[in-house]
ZADO-808218 format. One record per atom (N, C-alpha, C): residue number from 1; chain; atom name; x negated, y negated, z. Coordinates in steps of 0.1 Angstrom, whole numbers, plus 5000, padded with zeros to 4 digits. Each point is the difference from the previous one (the first is absolute). Layout:
NUM;A;CA;X;Y;Z
...
END
This chain:
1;A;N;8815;0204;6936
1;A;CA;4986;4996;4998
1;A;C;4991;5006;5010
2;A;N;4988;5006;4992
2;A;CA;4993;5004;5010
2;A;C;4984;4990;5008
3;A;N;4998;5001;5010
3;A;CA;4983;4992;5005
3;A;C;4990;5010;4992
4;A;N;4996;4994;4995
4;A;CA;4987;5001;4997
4;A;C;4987;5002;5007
5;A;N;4992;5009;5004
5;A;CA;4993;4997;5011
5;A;C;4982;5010;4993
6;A;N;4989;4989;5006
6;A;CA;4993;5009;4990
6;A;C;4987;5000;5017
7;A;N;4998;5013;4997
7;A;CA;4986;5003;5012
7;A;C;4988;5002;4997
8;A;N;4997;4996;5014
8;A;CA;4983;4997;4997
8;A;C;4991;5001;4993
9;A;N;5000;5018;4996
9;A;CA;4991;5000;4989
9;A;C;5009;4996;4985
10;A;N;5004;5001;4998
10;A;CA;5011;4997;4984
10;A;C;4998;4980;5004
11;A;N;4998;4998;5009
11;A;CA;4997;4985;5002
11;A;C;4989;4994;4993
12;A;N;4990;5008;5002
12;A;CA;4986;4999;4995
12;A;C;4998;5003;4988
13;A;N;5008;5013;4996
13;A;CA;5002;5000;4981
13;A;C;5006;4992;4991
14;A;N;5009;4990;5010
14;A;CA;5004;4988;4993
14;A;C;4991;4986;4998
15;A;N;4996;4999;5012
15;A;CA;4993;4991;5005
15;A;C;4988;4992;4986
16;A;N;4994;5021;4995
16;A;CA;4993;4997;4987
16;A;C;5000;5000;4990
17;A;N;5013;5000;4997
17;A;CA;5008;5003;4987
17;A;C;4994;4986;4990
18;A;N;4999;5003;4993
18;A;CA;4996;4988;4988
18;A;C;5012;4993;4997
19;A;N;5001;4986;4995
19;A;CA;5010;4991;5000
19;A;C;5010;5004;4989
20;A;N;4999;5008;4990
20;A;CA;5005;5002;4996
20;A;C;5010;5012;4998
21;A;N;4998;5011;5016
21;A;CA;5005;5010;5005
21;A;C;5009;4993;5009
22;A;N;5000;4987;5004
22;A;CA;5003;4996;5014
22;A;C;5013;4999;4998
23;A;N;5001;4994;4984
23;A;CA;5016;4993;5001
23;A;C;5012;5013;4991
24;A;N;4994;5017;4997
24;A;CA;5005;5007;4996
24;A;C;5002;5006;5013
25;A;N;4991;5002;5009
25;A;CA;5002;5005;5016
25;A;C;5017;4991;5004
26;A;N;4995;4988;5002
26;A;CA;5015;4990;5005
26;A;C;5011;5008;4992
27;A;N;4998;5000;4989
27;A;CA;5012;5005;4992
27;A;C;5005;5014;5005
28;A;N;4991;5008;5003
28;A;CA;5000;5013;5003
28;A;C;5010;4995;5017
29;A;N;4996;4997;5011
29;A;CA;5005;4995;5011
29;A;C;5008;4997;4998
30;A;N;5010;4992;4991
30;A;CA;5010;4991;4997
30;A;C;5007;5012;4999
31;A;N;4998;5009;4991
31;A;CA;5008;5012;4995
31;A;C;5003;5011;5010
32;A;N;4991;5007;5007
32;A;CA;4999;5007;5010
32;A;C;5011;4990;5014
33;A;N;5001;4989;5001
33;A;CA;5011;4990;5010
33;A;C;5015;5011;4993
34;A;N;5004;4998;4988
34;A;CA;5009;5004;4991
34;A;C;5003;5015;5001
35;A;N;4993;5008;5000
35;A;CA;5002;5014;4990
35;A;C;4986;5007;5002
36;A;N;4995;5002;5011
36;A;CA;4992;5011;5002
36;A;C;4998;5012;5001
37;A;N;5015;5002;4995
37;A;CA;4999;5018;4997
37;A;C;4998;5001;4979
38;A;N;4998;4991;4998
38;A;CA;4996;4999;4987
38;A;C;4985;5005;4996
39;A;N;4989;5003;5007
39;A;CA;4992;5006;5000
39;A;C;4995;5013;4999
40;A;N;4996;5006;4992
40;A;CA;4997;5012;5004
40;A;C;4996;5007;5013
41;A;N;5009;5011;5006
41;A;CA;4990;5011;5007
41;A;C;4990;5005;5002
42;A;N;4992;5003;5010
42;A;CA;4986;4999;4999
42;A;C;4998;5018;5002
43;A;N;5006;5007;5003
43;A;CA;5005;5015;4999
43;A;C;5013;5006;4991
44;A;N;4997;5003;4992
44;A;CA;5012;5005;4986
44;A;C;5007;5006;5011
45;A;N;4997;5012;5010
45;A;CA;5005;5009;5005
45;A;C;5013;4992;5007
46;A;N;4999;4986;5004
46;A;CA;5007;4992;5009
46;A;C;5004;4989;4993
47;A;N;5008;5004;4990
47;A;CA;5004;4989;4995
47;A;C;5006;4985;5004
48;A;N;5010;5001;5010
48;A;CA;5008;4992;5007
48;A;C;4990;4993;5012
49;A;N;4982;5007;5004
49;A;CA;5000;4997;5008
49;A;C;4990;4983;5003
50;A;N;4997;4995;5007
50;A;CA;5002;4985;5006
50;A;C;4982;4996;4994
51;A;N;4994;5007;4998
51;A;CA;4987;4994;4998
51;A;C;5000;5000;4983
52;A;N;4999;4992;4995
52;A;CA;5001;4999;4988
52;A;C;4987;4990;4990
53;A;N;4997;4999;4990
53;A;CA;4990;4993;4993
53;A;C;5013;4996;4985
54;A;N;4984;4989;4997
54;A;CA;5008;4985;4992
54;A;C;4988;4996;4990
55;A;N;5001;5001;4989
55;A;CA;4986;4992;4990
55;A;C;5006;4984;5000
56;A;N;4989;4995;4999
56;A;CA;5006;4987;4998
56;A;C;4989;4990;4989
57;A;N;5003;4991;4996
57;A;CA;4985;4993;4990
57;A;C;5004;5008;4992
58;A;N;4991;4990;4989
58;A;CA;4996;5001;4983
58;A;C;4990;5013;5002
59;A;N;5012;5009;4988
59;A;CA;4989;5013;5000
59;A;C;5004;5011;5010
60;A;N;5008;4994;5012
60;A;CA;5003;5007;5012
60;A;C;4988;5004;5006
61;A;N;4993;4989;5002
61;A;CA;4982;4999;5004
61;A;C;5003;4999;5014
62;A;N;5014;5001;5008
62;A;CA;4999;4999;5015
62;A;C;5010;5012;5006
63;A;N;5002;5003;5011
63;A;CA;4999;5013;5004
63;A;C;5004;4995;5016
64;A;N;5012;5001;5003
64;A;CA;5004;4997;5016
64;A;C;5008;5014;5008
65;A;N;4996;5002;5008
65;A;CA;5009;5010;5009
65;A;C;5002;4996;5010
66;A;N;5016;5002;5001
66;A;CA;5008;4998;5013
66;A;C;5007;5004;5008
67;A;N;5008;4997;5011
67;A;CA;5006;5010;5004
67;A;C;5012;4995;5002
68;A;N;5014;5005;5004
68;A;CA;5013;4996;5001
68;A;C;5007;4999;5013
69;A;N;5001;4997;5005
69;A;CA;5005;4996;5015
69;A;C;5018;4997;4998
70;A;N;5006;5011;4993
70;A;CA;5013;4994;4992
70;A;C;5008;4995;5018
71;A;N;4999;5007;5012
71;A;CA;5013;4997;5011
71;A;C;4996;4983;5003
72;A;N;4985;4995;5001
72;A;CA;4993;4991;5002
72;A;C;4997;4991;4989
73;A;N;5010;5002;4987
73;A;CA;4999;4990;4988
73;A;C;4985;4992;5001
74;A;N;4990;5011;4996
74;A;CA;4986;4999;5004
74;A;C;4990;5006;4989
75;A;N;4995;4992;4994
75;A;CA;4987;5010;4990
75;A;C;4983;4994;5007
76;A;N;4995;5014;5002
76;A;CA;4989;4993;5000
76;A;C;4990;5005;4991
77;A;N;4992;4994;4995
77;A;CA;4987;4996;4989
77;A;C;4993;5006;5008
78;A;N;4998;5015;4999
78;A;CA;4984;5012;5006
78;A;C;4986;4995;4989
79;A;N;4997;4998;4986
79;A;CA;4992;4999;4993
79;A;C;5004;4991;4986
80;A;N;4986;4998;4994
80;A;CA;5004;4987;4991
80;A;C;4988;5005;4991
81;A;N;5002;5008;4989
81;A;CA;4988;5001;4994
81;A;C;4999;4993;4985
82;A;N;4991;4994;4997
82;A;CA;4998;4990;4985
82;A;C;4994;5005;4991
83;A;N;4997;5005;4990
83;A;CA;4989;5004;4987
83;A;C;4997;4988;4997
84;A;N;4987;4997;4997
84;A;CA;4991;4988;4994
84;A;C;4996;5011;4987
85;A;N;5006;4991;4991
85;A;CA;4998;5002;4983
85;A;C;4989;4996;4992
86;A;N;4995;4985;5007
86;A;CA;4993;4996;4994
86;A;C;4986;5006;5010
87;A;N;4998;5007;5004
87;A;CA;4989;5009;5005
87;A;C;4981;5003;4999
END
């Protein structure tokens, strides 16, 4: 199992997330604890490598990047981005 850990600024992209991004985000967390190499690479060129991104929400209207800390069974939450649909 991995910690979960989310910083400062990715703190603040949560922080505003609308209520119904909040509880797809948890789910997202829950998952990333599990199996955070399950996310895409954030450089094709580097496939295997540790910073990786995750859609999450209805629509795949959210947008998380993290990074992998595999010796320190460690992810941390760099950004948290949301699409608002109803716009």
């Amino acid at each position: 199992m991995y910690r979960v850990e989310t910083d400062e600024h990715a703190q603040h992209q949560v922080d505003v997330l609308p209520a119904d991004a909040l509880a797809a985000y948890a789910e997202l967390r829950a998952m990333l604890e599990l199996s955070p190499w399950g996310g895409e690479p954030i450089n094709d060129r580097n496939p295997d490598g540790p910073v990786r991104t995750l859609a999450f929400g209805g629509h795949h209207q959210g947008m998380v990047t993290y990074l992998i800390l595999e010796e320190q069974r460690r992810v941390d939450v760099l950004s948290v981005l949301w699409l608002d649909w109803t716009g």
